[in-house]
C-alpha positions in Angstrom: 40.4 6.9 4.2 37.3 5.1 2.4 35.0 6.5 -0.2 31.6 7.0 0.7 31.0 4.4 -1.9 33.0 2.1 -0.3 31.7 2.9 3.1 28.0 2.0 1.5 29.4 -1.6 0.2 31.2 -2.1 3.4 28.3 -1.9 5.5 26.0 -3.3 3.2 28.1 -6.4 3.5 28.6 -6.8 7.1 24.9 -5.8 8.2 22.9 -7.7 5.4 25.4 -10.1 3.6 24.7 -8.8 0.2 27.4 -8.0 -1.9 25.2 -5.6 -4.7 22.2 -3.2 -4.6 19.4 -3.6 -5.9 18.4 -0.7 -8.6 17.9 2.4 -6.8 19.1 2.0 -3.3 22.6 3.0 -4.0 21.5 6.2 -5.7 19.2 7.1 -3.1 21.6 6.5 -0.3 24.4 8.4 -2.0 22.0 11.9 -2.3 21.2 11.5 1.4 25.3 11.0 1.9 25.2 14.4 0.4 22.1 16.2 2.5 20.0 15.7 -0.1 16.4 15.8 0.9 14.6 12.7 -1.4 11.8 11.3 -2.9 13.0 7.5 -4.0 10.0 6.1 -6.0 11.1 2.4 -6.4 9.7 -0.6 -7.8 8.0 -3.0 -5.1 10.3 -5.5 -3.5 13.3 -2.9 -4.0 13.8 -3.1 -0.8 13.3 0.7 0.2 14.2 -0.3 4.2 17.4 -1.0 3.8 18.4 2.6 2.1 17.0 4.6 5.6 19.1 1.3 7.7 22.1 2.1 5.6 21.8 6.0 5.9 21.3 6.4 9.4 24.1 4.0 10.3 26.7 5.9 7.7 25.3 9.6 8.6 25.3 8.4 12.5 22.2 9.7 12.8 18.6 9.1 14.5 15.7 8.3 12.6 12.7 8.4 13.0 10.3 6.7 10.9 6.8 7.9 10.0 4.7 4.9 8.9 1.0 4.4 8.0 -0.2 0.8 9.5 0.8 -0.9 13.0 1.2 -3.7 11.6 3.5 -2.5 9.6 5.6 -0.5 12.3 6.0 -3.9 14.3 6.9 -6.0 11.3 9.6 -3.3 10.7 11.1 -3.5 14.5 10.8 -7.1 14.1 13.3 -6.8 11.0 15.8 -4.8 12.3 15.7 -6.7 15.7 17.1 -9.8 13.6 19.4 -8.0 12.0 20.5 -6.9 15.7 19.2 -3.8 15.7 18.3 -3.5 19.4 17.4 0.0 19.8 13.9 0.1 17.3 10.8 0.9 19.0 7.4 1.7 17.8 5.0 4.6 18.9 1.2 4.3 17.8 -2.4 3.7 19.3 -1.7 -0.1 20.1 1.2 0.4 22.4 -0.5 0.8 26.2 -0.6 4.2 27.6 1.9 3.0 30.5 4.4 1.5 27.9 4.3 4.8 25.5 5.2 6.1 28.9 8.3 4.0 29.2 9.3 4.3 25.5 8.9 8.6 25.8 11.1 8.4 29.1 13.9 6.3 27.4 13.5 8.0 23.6 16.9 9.3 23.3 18.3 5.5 24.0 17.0 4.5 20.4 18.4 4.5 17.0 15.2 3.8 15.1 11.6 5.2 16.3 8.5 4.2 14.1 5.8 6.5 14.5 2.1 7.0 13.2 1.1 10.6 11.8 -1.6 10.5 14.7 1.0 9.7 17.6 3.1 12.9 16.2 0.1 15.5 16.7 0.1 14.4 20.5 2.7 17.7 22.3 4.2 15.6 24.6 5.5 13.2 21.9 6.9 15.8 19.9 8.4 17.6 22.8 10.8 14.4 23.1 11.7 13.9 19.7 12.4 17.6 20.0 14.9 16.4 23.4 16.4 13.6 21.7 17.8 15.5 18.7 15.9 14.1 15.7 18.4 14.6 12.4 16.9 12.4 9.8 13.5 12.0 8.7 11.7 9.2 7.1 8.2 8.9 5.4 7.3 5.4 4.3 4.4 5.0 1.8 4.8 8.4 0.8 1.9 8.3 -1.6 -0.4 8.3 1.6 0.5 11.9 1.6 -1.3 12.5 -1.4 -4.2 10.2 -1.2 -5.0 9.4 2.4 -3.8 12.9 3.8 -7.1 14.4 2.1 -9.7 12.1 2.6 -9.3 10.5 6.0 -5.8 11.0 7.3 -5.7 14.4 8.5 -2.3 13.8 10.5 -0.7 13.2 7.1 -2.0 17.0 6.1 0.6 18.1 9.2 3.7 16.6 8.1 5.2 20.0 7.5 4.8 21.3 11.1 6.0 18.1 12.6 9.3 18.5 10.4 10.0 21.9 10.8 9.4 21.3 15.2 12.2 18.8 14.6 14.0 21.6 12.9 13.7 20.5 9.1 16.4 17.0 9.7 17.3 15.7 6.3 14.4 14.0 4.7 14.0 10.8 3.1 10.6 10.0 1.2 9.9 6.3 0.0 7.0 4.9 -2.4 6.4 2.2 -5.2 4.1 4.5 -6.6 4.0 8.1 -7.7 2.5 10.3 -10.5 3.4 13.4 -11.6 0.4 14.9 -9.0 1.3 12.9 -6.2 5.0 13.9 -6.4 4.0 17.1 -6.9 1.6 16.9 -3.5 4.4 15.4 -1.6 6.6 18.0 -2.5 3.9 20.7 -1.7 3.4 19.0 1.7 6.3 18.7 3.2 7.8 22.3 2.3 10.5 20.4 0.2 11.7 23.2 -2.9 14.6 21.4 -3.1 13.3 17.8 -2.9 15.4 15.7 -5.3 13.0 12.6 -7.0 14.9 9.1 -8.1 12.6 7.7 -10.1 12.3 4.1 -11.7 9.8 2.2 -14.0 6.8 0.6 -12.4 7.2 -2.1 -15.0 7.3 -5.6 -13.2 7.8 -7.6 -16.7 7.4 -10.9 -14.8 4.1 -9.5 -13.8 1.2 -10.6 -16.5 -1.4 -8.4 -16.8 -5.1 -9.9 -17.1 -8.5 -8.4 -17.5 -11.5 -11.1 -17.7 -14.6 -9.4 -18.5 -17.8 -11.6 -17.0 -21.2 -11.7 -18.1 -22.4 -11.0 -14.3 -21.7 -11.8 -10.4 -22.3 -15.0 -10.8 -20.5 -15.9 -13.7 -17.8 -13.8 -11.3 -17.6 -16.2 -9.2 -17.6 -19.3 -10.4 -14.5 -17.9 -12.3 -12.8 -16.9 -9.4 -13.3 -20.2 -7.9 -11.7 -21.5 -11.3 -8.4 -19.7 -10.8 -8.2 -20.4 -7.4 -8.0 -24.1 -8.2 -5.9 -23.6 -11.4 -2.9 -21.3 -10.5 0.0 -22.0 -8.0 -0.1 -20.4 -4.2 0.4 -18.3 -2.9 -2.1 -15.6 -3.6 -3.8 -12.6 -2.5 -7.5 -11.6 -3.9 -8.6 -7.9 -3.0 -12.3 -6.9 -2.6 -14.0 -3.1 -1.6 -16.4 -5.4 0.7 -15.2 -6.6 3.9 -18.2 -8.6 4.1 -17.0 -10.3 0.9 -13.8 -10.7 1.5 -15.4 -12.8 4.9 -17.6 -14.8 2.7 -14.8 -16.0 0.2 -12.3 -16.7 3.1 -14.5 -19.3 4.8 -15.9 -20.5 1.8 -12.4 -21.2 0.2 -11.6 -22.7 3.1 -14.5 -25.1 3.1 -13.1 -25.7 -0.7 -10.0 -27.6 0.9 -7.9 -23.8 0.7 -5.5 -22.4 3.3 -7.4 -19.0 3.2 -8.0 -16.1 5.8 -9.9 -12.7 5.6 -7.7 -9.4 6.3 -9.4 -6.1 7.0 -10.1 -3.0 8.9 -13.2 -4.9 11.3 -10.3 -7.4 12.4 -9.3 -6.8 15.9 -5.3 -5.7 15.4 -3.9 -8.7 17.1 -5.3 -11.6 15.0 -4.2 -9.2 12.0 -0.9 -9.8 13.1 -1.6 -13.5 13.0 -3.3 -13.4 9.9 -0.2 -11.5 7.9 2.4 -13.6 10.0 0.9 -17.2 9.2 0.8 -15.7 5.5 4.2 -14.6 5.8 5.1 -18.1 7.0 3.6 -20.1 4.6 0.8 -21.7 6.4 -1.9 -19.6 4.9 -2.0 -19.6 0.7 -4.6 -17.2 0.4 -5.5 -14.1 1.9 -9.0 -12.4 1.1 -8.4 -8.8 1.8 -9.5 -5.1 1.4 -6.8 -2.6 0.5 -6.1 -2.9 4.3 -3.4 -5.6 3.7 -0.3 -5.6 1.7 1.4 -2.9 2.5 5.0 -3.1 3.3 4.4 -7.4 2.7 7.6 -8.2 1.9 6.3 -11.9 0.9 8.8 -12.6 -2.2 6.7 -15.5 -3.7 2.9 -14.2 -4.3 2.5 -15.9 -7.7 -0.9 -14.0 -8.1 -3.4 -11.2 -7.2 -6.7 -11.1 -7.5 -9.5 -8.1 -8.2 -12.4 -9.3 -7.1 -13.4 -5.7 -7.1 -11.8 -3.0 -9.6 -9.4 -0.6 -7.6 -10.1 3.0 -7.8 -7.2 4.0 -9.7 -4.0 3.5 -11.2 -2.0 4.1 -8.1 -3.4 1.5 -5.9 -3.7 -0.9 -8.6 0.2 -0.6 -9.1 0.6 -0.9 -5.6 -1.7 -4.1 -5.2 -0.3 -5.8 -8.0 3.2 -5.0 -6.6 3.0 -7.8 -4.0 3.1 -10.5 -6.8 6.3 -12.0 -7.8 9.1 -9.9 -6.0 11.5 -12.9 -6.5 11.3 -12.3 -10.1 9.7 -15.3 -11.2 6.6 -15.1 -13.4 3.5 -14.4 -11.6 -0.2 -13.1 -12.6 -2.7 -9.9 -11.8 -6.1 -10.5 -13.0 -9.1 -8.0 -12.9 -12.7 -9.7 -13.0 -14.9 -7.6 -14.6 -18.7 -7.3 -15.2 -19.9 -4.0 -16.5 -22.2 -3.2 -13.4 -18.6 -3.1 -11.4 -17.8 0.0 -12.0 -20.5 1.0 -9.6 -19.0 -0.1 -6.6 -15.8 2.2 -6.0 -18.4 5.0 -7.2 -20.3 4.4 -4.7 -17.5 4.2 -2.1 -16.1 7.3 -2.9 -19.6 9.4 -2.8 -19.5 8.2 0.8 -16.0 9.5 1.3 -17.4 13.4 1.1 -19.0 15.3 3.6 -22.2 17.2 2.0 -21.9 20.7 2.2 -25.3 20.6 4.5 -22.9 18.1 7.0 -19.6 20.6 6.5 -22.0 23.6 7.3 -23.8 21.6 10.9 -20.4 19.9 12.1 -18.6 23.8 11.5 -21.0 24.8 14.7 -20.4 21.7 16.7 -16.4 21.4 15.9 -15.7 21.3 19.6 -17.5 17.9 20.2 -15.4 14.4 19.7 -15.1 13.6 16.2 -17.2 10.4 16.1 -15.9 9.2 12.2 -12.7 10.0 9.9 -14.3 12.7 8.1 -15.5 14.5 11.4 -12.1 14.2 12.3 -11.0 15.0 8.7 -13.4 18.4 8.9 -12.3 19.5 12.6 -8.2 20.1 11.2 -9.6 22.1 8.5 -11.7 24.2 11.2 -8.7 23.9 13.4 -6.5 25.2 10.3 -8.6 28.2 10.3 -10.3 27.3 6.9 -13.7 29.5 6.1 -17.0 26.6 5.5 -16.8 27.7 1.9 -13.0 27.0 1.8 -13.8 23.2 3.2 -16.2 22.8 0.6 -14.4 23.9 -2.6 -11.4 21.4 -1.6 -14.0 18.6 -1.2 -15.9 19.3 -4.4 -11.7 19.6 -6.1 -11.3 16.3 -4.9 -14.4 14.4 -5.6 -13.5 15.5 -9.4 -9.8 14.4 -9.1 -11.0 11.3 -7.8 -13.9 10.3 -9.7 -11.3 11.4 -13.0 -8.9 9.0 -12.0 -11.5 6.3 -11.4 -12.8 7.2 -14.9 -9.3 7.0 -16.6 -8.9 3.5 -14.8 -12.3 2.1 -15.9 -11.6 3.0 -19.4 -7.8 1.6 -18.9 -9.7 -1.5 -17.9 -12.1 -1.6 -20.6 -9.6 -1.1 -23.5 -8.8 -3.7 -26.1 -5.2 -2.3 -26.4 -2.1 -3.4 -24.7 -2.6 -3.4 -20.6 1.5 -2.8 -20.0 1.7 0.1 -22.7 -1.6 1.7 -21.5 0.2 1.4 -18.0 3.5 3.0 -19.0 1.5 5.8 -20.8 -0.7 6.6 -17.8 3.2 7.1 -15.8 4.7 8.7 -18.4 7.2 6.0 -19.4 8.3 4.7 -22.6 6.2 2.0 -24.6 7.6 -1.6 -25.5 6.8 -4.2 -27.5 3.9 -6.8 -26.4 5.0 -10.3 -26.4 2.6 -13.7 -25.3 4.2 -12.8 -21.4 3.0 -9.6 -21.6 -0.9 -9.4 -20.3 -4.3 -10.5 -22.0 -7.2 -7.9 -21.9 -10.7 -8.3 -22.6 -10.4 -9.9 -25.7 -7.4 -12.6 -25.4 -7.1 -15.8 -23.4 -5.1 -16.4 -20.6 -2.1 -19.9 -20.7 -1.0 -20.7 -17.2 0.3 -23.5 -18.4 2.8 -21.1 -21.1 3.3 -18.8 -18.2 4.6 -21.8 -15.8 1.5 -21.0 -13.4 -1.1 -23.8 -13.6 -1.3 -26.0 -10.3 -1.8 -29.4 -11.8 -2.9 -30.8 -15.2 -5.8 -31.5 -14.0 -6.5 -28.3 -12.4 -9.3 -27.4 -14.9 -11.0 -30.4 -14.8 -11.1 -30.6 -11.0 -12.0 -27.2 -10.5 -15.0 -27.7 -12.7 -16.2 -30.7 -10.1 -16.1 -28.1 -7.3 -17.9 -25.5 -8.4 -20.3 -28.0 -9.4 -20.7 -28.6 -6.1 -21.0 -25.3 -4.9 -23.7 -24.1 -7.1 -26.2 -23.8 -4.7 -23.9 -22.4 -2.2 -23.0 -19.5 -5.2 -27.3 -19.2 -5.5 -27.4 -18.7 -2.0 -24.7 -16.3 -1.5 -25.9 -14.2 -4.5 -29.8 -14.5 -4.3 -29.9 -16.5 -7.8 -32.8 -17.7 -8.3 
């Protein structure tokens, strides 16, 4: 009779060909081996898939999958179909209502069902998962728990019901990302006392860390236009403006760049192109919001861009994530003026409902929610909370939020080491800075030391093109 360590090998051998994990799959698989519910927070590129694969084929069991993006869910069926999986399927808003129909009919035929926290609030999809015996759970992105479930993804506030309708099935939580709060949400919202947390260090040493600060948006720019020319492909460059990230897309591409635009206003279809073509190869650069990345299992991004400053640390990590998962050395830069900061302020005021909007929408909560917040408000009415309830845990979270966005200003600001003030901020131990380490505000960047500079005469060309585009930056910024 095998070992259950031995079973884990076998299988990892005959359904993916490898003959070792990779740190912290192992582990993770082993507690679920032993009905351990768990919280794996694992580096980026871990590969965090393969542990809920492995489990449900060693347990026997059928999982399903709660996952935030569709794109996400059909890159994931995709994956497991070439691995031979046949019996994946994917419920969410894109499948047609006559197709969800078909997948609900023949639910108990599958092995692996991807879901959306919206699909699972719908009765009649629950009452199947109920029929077909759902014994282990799965919540990718786990983070989302903590900071979409609050703000504009209400289903993610109902996790707890959805589990305990499926009769509390042994529970497997996945991130790249997690502080002590958001464990401590995830925990709190899934009715998990006995969650057990594998943790590793978010350090990606083949990551260099980078924070330009530029005298304004023009200066901006013509330095992003710089490194574009100088450093290898492929990249991504995120902005807070979907109207930016547009902008930059075409006007890379008028440069002579393979570059597309990724966001939220993008019909779901030519998303699918967009992260497939990038996936392939035949688009270097994507200009993206926050919308794109996740669960991008692209091993050679050798850089990411912040065109615009994330709001804090835990999307930063997960943003600068995508860059170099095949180990080799790779980049993150921040640009930085000192009006940025602005921005994401901005962005997050419009997050919260004002107490005059909580107070009119609590005596029109029967109508169709007509935005994310109105949607957001009408669970909390549903949830039986009192209008002065609503507003306290709006006015909690504006100051959580605008505290992190604080701490990663100042984090971007500092004239310390950008790794160690990293580690700090997650509680992890310190190390000693090196020339591969980062450059902050007041250090130089060497693509050429760091093996990332596209040609030697990179510089020198780059400078001819934005040259050329000077009047095209003038126009796009109102320069005068």
């Amino acid at each position: 009779m095998k070992t259950k360590r031995e079973l884990r090998y076998q299988l990892l051998k005959k359904i993916y060909g490898y003959s070792d994990f990779r740190p912290g799959q192992e582990e993770t698989i082993a507690q679920l081996q032993n009905g351990q519910n768990t919280l794996a927070i694992l580096p980026t590129g871990t590969g965090k898939t393969l542990i809920y694969v492995l489990t449900a084929y060693l347990l026997k069991r059928r999982c399903l999958i709660i996952s935030p993006l569709l794109s996400l869910m059909q890159d994931q069926v995709s994956r497991l179909n070439q691995l031979g999986e046949t019996k994946a399927v994917a419920l969410n808003s894109s499948v047609k209502f006559s197709d969800r129909q078909q997948i609900l009919k023949y639910l108990s035929k599958y092995r692996f069902i991807f879901a959306s926290p919206e699909i699972l609030m719908n009765g009649d999809v629950i009452k199947k998962l109920q029929q077909c015996c759902i014994n282990f759970l799965v919540i990718d992105e786990a983070h989302c728990i903590s900071t979409w479930g609050p703000d504009f993804r209400p289903a993610y506030l109902n996790l707890n019901k959805v589990r305990k309708k499926l009769h509390n099935p042994l529970t497997l939580a996945l991130t790249a990302t997690a502080n002590e709060q958001v464990i401590h949400d995830i925990q709190k919202q899934l009715l998990l006392d006995d969650l057990q947390v594998i943790k590793y260090s978010i350090n990606r040493p083949n990551i260099f860390l980078n924070v330009e600060k530029l005298n304004n948006q023009a200066d901006k720019a013509k330095r992003l236009e710089q490194l574009v020319c100088q450093i290898i492909k492929p990249g991504i460059i995120y902005f807070s403006s979907k109207k930016q990230a547009d902008e930059w897309a075409f006007r890379l591409t008028e440069l002579g760049f393979s570059a597309a635009s990724y966001h939220g206003d993008i019909d779901f279809n030519n998303r699918q192109i967009i992260q497939q073509s990038f996936m392939q190869g035949k688009i270097d650069i994507i200009c993206a919001t926050s919308a794109f990345g996740m669960g991008i299992d692209k091993n050679d991004v050798r850089f990411v861009i912040h065109y615009h400053m994330p709001n804090n640390f835990i999307d930063y990590i997960q943003e600068i994530g995508r860059a170099g998962r095949d180990g080799k050395q790779a980049i993150a830069t921040v640009l930085l003026t000192d009006d940025d900061y602005k921005v994401p302020l901005n962005l997050l005021k419009k997050q919260f409902p004002s107490d005059g909007f909580i107070e009119r929408l609590s005596k029109e909560h029967s109508l169709k929610p007509q935005s994310d917040l109105e949607e957001l408000l009408q669970y909390y009415f549903a949830e039986n909370y009192s209008v002065d309830e609503i507003k306290n845990i709006f006015k909690q979270r504006w100051q959580s939020q605008k505290h992190a966005l604080d701490d990663f200003n100042n984090f971007l600001f500092s004239k310390n080491c950008l790794r160690n003030g990293l580690l700090t901020e997650f509680h992890e131990q310190t190390i000693k800075h090196n020339d591969y380490c980062c450059a902050n505000l007041t250090e130089s960047i060497n693509l050429k030391k760091l093996g990332l500079i596209n040609s030697e005469d990179s510089e020198n060309n780059c400078k001819v093109v934005v040259n050329s585009w000077k009047s095209q930056l003038d126009k796009l910024f109102n320069i005068n």
